[in-house]
N, C-alpha and C positions, 0 to 999 in steps of 0.2 A: 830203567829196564821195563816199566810198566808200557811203551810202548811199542817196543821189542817182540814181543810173540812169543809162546811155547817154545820157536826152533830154536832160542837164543840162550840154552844152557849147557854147558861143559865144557872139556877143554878142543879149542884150535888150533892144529899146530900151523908151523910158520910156512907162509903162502897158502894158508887154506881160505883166506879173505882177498878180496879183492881192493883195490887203493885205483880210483880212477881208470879203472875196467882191467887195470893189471894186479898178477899176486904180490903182497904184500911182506915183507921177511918182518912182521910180527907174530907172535906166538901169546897164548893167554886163556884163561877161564872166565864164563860164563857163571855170576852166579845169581839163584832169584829165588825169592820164598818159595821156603817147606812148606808143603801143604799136606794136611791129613788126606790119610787113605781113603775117607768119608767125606772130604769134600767132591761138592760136584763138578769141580773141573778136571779134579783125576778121575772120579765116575767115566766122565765121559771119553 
């Protein structure tokens, strides 16, 4: 997930992805390191 992005946490439900430019009937969560309220990427 480290090359994934910010936008790539929580849950998706099913056909909210796309599978070869069509929606997708999978369903699933995003998950990516906790970070403290003090770190500078939630700062920002």
């Amino acid at each position: 997930m480290a090359l994934g992005g910010r936008a790539w946490r929580g849950y998706f439900p099913v056909g909210g992805e796309l599978t070869s430019g069509r929606p997708d009937l999978k369903e699933g969560l995003y998950f990516g390191t906790e970070l403290d309220e003090q770190h500078s990427l939630v700062k920002a």
